[in-house]
N, CA, C and O atoms as a DFTB+ gen file, in Angstrom:
604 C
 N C O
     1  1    -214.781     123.156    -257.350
     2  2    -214.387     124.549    -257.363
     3  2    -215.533     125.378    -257.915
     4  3    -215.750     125.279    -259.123
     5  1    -216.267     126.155    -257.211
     6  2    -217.108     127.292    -257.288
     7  2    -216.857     128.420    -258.121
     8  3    -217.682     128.749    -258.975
     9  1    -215.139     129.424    -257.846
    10  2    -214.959     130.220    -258.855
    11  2    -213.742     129.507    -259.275
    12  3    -212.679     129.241    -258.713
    13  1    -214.415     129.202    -260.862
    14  2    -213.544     129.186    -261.708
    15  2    -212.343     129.514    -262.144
    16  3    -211.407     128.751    -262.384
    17  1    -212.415     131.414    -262.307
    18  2    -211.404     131.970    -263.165
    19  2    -210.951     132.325    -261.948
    20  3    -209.789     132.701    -262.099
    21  1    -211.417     132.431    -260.313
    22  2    -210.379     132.588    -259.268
    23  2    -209.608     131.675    -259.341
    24  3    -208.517     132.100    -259.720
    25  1    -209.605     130.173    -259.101
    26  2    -208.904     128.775    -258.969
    27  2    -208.376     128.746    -260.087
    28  3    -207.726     127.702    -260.134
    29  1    -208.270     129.368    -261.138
    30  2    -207.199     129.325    -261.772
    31  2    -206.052     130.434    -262.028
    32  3    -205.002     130.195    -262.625
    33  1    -206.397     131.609    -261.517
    34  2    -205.576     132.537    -260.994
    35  2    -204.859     132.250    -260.202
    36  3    -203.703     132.670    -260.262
    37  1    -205.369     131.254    -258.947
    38  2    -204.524     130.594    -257.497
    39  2    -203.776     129.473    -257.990
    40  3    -202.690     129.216    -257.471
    41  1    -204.355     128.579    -259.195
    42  2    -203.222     127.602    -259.703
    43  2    -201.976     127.581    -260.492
    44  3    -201.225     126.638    -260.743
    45  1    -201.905     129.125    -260.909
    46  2    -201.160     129.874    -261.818
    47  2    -200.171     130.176    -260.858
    48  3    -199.129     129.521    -260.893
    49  1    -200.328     131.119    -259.947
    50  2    -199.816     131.299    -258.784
    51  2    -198.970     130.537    -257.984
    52  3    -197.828     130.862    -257.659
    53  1    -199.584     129.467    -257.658
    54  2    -198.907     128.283    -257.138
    55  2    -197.658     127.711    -257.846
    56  3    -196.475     127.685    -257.506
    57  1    -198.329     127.246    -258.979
    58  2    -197.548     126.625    -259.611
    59  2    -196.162     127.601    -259.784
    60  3    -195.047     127.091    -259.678
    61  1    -196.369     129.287    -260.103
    62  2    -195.202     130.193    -260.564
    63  2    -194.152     129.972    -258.703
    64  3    -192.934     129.866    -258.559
    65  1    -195.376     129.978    -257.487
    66  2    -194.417     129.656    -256.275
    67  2    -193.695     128.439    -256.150
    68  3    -192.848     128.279    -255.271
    69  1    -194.044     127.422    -257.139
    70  2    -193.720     125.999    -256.638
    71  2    -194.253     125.018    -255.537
    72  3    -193.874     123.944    -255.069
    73  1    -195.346     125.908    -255.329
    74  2    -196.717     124.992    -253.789
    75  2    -197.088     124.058    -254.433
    76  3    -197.100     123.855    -255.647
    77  1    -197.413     123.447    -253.550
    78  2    -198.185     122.424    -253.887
    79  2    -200.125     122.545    -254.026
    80  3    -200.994     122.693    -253.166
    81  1    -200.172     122.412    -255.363
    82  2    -201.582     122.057    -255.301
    83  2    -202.555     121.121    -254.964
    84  3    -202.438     120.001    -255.461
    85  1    -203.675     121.392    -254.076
    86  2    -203.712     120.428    -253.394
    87  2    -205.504     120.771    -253.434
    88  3    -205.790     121.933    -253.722
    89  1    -206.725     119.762    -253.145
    90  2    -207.938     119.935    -253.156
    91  2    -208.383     121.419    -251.752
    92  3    -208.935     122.519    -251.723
    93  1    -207.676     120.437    -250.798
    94  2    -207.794     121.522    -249.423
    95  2    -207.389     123.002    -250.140
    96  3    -208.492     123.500    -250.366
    97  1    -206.694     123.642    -250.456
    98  2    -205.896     124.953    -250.246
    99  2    -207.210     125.590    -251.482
   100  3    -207.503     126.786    -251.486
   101  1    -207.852     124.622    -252.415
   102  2    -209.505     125.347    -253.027
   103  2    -210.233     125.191    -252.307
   104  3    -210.868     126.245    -252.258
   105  1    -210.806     124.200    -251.317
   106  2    -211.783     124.538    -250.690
   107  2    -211.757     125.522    -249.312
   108  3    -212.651     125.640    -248.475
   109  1    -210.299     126.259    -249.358
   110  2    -210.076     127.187    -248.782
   111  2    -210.382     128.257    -249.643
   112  3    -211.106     129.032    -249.020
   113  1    -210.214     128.574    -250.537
   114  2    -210.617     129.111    -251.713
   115  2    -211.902     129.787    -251.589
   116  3    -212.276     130.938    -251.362
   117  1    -212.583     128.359    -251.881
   118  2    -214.062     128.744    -252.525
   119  2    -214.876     129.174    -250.774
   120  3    -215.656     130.099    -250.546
   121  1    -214.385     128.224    -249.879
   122  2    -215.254     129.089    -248.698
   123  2    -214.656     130.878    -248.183
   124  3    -215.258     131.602    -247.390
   125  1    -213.528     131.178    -248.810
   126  2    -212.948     132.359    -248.114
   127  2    -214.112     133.342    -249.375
   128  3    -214.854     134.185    -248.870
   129  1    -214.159     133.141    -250.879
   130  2    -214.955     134.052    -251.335
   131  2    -216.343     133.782    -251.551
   132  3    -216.956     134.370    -252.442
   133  1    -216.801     133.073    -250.922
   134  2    -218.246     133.006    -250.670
   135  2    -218.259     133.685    -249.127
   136  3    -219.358     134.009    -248.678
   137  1    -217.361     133.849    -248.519
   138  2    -218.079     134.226    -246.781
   139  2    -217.981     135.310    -247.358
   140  3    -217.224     135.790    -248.201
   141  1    -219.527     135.895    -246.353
   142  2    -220.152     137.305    -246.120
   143  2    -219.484     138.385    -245.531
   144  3    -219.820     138.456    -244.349
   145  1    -218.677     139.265    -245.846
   146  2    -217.907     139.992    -245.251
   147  2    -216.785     140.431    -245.276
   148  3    -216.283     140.896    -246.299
   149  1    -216.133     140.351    -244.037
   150  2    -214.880     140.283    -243.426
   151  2    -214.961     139.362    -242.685
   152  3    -216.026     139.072    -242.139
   153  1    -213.718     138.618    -242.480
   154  2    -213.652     137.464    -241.413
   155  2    -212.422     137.348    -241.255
   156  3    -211.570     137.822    -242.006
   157  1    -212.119     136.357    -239.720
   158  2    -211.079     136.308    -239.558
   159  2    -210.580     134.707    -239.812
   160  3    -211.484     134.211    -240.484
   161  1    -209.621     133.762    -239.590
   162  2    -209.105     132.830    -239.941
   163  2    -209.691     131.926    -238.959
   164  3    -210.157     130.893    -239.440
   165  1    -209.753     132.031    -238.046
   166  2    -210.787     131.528    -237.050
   167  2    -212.129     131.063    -237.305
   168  3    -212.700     129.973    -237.337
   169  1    -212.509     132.604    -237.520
   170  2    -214.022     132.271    -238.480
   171  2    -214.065     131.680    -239.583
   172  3    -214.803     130.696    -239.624
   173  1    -213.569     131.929    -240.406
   174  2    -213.136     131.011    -241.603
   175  2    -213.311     129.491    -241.023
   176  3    -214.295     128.834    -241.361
   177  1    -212.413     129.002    -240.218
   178  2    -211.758     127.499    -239.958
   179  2    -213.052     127.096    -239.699
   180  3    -213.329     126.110    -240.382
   181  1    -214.478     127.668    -238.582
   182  2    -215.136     127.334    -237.510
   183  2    -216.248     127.107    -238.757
   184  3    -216.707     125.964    -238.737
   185  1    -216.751     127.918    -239.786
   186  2    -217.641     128.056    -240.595
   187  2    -217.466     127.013    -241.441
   188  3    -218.426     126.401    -241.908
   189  1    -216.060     126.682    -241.748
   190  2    -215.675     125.538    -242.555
   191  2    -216.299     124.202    -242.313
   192  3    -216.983     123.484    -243.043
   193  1    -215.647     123.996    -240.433
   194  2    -216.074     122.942    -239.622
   195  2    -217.469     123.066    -239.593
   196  3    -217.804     122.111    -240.293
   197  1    -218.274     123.502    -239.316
   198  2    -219.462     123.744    -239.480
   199  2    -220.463     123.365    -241.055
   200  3    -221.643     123.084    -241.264
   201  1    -219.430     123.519    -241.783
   202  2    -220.238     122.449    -242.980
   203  2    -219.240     121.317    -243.432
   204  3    -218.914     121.029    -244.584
   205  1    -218.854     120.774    -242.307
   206  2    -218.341     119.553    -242.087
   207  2    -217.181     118.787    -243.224
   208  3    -216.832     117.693    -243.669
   209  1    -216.852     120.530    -243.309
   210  2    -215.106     120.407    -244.044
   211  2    -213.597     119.412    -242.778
   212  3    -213.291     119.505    -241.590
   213  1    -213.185     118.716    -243.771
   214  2    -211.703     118.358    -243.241
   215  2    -210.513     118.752    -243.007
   216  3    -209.533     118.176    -242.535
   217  1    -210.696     119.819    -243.394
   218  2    -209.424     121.184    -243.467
   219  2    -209.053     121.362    -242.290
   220  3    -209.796     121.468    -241.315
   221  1    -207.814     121.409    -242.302
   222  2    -207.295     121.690    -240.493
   223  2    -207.361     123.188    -240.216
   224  3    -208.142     123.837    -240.912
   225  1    -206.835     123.648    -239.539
   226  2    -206.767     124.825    -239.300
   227  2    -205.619     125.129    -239.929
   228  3    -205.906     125.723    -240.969
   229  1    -204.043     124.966    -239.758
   230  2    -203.190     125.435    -240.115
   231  2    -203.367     125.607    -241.887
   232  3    -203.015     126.540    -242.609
   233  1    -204.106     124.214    -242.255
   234  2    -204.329     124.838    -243.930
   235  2    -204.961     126.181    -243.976
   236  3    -204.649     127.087    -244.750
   237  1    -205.718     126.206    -243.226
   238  2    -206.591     127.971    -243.587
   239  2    -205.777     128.833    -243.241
   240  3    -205.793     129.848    -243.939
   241  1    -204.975     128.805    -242.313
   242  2    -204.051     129.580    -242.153
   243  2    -202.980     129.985    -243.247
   244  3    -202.743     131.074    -243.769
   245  1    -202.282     128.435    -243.453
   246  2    -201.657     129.042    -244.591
   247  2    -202.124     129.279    -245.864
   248  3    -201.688     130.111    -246.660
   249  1    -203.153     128.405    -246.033
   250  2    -203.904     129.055    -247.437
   251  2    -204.614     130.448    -247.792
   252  3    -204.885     130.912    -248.899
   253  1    -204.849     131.012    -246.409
   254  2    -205.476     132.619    -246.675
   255  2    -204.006     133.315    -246.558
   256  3    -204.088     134.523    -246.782
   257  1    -202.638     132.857    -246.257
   258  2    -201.838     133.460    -246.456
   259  2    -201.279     133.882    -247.687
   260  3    -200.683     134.931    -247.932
   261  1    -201.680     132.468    -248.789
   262  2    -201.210     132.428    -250.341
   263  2    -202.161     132.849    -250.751
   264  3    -201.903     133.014    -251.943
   265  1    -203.412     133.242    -250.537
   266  2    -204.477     133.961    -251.092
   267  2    -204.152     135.351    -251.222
   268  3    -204.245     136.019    -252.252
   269  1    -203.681     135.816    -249.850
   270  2    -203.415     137.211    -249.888
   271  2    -202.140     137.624    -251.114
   272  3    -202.044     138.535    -251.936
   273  1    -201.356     136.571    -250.784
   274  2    -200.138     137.225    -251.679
   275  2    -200.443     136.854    -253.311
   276  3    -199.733     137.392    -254.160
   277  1    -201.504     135.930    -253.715
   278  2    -202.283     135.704    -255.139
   279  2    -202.824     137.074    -255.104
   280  3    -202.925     137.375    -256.294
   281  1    -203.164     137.913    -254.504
   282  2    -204.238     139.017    -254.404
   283  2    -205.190     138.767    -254.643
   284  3    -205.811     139.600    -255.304
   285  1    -205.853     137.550    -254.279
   286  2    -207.428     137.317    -254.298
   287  2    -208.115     137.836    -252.999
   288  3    -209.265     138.270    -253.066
   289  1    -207.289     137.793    -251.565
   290  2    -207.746     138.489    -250.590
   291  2    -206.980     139.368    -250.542
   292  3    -205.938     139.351    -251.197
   293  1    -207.389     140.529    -249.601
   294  2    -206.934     141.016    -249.043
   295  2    -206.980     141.483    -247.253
   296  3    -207.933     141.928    -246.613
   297  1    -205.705     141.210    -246.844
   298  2    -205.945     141.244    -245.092
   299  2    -205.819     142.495    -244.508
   300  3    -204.881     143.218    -244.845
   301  1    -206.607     142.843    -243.703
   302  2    -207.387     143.947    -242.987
   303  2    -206.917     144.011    -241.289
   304  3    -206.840     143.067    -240.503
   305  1    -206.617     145.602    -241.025
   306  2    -206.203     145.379    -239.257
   307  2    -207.274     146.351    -238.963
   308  3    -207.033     147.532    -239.214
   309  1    -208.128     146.111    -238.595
   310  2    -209.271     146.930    -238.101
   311  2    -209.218     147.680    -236.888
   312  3    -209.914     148.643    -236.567
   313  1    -208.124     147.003    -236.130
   314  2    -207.224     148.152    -234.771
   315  2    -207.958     146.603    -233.471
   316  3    -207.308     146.502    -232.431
   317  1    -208.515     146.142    -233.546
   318  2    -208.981     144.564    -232.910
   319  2    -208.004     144.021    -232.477
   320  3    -208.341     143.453    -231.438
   321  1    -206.916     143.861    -232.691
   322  2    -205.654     143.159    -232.480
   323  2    -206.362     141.611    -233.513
   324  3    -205.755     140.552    -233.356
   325  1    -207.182     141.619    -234.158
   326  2    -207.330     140.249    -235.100
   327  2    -207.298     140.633    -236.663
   328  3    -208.101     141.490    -237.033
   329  1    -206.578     140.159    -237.442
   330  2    -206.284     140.355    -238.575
   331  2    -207.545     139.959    -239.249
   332  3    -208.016     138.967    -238.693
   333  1    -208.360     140.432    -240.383
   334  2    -209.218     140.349    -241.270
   335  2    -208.764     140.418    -242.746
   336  3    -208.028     141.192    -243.359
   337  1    -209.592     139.142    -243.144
   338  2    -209.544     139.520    -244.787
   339  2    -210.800     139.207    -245.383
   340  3    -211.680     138.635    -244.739
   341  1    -210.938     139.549    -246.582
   342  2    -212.065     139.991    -247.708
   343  2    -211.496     139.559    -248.862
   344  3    -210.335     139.297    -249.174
   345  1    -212.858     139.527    -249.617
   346  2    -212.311     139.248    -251.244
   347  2    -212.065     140.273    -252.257
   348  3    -213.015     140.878    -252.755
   349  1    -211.148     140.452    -252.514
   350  2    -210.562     140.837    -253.963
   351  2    -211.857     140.478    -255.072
   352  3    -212.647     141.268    -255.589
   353  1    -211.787     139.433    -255.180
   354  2    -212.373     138.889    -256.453
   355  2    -213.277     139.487    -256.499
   356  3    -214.094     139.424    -255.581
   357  1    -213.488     140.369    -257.691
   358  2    -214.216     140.279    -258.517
   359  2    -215.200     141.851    -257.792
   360  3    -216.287     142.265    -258.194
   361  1    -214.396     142.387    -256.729
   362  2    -215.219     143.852    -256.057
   363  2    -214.829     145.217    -256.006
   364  3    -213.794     145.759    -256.393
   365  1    -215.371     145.460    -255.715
   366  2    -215.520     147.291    -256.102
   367  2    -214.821     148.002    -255.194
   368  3    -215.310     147.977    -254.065
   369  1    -213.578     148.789    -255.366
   370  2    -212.738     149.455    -254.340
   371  2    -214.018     150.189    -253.454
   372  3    -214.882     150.976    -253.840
   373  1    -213.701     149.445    -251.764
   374  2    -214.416     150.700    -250.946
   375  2    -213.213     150.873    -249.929
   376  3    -212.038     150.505    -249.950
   377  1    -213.969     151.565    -249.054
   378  2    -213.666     151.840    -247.482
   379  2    -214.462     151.619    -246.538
   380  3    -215.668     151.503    -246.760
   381  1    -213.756     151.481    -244.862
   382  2    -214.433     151.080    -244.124
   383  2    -214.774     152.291    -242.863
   384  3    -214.094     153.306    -242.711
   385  1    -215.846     151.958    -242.115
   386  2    -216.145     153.269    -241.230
   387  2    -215.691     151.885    -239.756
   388  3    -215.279     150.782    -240.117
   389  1    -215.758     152.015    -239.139
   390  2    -215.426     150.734    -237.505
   391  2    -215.807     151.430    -236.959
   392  3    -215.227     152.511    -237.059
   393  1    -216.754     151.388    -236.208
   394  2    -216.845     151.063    -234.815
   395  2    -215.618     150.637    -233.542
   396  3    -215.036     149.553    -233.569
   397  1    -215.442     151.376    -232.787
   398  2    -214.145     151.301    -232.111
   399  2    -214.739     150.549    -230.946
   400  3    -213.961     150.147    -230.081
   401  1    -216.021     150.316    -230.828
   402  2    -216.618     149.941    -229.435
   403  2    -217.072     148.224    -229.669
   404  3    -216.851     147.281    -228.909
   405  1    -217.602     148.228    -230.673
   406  2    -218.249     146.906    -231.057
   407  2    -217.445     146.453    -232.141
   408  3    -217.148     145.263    -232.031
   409  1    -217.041     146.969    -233.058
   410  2    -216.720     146.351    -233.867
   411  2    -216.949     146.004    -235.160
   412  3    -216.316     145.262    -235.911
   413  1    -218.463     146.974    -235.405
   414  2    -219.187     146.817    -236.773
   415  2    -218.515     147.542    -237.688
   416  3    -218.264     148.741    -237.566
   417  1    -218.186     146.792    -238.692
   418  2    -217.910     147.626    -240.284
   419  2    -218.423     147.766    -241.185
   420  3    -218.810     146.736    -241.737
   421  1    -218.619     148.639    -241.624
   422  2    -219.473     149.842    -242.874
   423  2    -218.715     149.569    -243.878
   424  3    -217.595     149.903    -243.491
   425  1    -218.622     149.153    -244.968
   426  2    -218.060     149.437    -245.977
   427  2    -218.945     150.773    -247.066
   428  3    -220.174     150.831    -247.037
   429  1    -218.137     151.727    -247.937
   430  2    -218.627     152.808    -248.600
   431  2    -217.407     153.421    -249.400
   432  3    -216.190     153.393    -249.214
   433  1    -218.303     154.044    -250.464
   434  2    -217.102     154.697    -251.453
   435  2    -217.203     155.959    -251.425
   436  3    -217.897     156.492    -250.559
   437  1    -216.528     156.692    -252.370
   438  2    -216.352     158.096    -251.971
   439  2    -215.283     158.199    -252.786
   440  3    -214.169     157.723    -252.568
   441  1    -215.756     159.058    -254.084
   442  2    -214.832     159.346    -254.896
   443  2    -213.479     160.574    -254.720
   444  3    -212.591     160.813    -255.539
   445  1    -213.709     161.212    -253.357
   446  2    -212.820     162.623    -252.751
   447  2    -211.996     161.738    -252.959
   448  3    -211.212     161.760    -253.908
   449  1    -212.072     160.673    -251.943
   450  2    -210.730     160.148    -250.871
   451  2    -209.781     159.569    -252.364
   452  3    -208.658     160.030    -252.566
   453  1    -210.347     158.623    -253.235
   454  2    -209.594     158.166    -254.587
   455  2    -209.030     159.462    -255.304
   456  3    -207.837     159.340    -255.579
   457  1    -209.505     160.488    -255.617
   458  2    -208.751     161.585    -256.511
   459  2    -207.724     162.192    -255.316
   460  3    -206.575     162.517    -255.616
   461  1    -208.233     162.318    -253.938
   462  2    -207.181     162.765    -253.066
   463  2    -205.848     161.866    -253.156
   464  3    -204.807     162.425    -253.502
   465  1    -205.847     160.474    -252.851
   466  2    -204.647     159.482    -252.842
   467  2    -203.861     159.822    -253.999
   468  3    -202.635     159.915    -254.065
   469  1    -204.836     160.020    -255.025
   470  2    -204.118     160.064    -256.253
   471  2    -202.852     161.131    -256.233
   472  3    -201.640     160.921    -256.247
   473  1    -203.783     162.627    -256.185
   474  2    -203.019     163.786    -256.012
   475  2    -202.000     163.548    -254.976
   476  3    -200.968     163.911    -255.542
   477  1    -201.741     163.232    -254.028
   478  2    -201.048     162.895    -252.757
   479  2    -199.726     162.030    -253.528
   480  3    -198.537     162.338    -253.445
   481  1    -200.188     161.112    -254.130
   482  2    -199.263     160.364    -254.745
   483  2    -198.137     160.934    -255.816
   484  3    -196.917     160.808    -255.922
   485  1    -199.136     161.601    -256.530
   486  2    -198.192     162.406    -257.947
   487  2    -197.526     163.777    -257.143
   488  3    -196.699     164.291    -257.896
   489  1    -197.613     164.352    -256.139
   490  2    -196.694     165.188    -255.203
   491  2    -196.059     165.050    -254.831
   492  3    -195.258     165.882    -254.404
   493  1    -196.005     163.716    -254.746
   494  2    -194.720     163.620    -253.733
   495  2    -194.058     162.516    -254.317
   496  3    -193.422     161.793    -253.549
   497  1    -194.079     162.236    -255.541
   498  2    -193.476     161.330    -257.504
   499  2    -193.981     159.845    -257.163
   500  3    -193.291     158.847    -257.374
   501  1    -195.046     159.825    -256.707
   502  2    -195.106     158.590    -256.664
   503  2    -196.505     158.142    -257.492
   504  3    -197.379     158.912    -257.891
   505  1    -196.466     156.654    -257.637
   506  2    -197.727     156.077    -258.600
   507  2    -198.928     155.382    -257.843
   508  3    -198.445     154.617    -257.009
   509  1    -200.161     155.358    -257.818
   510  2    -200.737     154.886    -256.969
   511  2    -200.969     153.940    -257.095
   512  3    -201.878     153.945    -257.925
   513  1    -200.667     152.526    -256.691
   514  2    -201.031     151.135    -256.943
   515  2    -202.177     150.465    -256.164
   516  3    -202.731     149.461    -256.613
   517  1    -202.532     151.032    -254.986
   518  2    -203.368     150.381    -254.358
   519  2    -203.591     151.546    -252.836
   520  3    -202.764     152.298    -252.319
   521  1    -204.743     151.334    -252.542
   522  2    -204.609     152.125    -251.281
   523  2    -206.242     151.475    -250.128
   524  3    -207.272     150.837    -250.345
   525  1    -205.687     152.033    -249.122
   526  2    -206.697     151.366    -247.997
   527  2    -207.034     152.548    -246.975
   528  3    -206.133     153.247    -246.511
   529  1    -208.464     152.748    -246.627
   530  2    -208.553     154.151    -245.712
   531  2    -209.634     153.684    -244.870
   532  3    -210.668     153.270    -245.395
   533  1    -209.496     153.710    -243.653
   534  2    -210.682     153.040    -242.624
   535  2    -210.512     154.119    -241.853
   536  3    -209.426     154.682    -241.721
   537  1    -211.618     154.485    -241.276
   538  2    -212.548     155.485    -240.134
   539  2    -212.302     154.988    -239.234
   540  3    -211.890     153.843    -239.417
   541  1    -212.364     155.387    -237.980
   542  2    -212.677     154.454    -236.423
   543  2    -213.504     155.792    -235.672
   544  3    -213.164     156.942    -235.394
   545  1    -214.688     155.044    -235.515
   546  2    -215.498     155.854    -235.077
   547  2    -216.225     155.070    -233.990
   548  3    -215.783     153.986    -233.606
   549  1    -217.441     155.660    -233.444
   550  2    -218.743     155.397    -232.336
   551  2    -220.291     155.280    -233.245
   552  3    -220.888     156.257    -233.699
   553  1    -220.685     154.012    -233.352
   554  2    -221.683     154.296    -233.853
   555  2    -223.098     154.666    -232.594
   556  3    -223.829     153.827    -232.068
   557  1    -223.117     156.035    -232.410
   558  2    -223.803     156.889    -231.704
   559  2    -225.101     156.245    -231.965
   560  3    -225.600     155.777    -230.942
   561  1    -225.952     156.049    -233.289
   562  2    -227.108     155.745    -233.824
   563  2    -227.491     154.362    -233.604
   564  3    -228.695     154.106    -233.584
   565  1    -226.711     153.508    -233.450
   566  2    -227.397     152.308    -233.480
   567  2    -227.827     151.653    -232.034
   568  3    -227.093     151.488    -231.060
   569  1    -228.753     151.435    -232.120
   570  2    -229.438     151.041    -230.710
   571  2    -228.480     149.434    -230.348
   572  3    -228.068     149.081    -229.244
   573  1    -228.315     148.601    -231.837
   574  2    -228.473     147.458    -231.900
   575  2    -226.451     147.338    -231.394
   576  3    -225.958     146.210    -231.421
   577  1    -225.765     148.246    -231.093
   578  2    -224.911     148.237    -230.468
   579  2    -224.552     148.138    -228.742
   580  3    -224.859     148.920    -227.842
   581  1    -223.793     146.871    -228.701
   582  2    -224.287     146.706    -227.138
   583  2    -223.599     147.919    -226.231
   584  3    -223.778     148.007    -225.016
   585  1    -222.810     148.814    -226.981
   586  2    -222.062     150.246    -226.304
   587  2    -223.015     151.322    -226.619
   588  3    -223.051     152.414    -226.052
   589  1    -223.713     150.962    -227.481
   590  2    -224.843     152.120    -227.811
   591  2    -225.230     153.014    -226.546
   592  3    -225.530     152.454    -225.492
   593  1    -225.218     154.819    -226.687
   594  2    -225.505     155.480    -225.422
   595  2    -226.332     156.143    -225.623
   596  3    -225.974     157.278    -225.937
   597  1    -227.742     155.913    -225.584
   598  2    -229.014     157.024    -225.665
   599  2    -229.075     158.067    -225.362
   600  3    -229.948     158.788    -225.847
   601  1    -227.806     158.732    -224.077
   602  2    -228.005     159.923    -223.369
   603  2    -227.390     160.601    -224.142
   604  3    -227.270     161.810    -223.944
């Protein structure tokens, strides 16, 4: 086990669900917060296989499912029809800009949008516990987009 005080947040967890702890459902773990990004469960499984993990697929499946509800990940609908998740652990609230054509995501902060949720929240009596705000845009600028339109 790689992170520590994560794998024991997830064994705490477990144990309060009654899962079973098991070597597989950490080395689901430790490869979901070491990957670069966002990814999907797929990618996850394939990257796994690729450093010649034994993990089936359905473990990643269900193990990024008990991740999410540990709140070590969190899962992402980027409008793709493929579900994405990211790590919690241990990062800095952002947001995302997408690309509606390709698919690239920007992550960035922006302190408006946090004091806005906030205010939004206390108007209408509510508390803010968590919030998520993604863009869907055209990235016009990037050449390195295969929708990219010079004209």
């Amino acid at each position: 086990m790689k992170n520590k005080q994560a794998a024991e947040i997830f064994r705490e967890f477990l144990k309060r669900g009654n899962n079973r702890i098991t070597p597989e459902r950490f080395e689901v773990l430790d490869a979901a917060l070491e990957f670069d990004g966002h990814f999907s469960a797929d990618e996850l499984f394939i990257s796994m296989k690729n450093n010649h993990s034994r993990v089936s697929r359905a473990t990643v499946y269900n193990t990024l499912e008990l991740l999410t509800h540990a709140d070590l990940l969190s899962l992402r609908n980027f409008g793709a029809k493929v579900n994405r998740y990211e790590s919690n652990y241990k990062r800095q609230d952002h947001f995302h800009l997408v690309c509606i054509d390709c698919g690239q995501i920007m992550e960035f902060t922006e302190n408006k949008i946090e004091i806005i949720s906030k205010e939004i929240s206390e108007k209408l009596g509510f508390e803010t516990s968590s919030y998520s705000f993604n863009i869907f845009a055209r990235c016009k600028r990037k050449p390195d987009c295969p929708y990219y339109n010079a004209t």
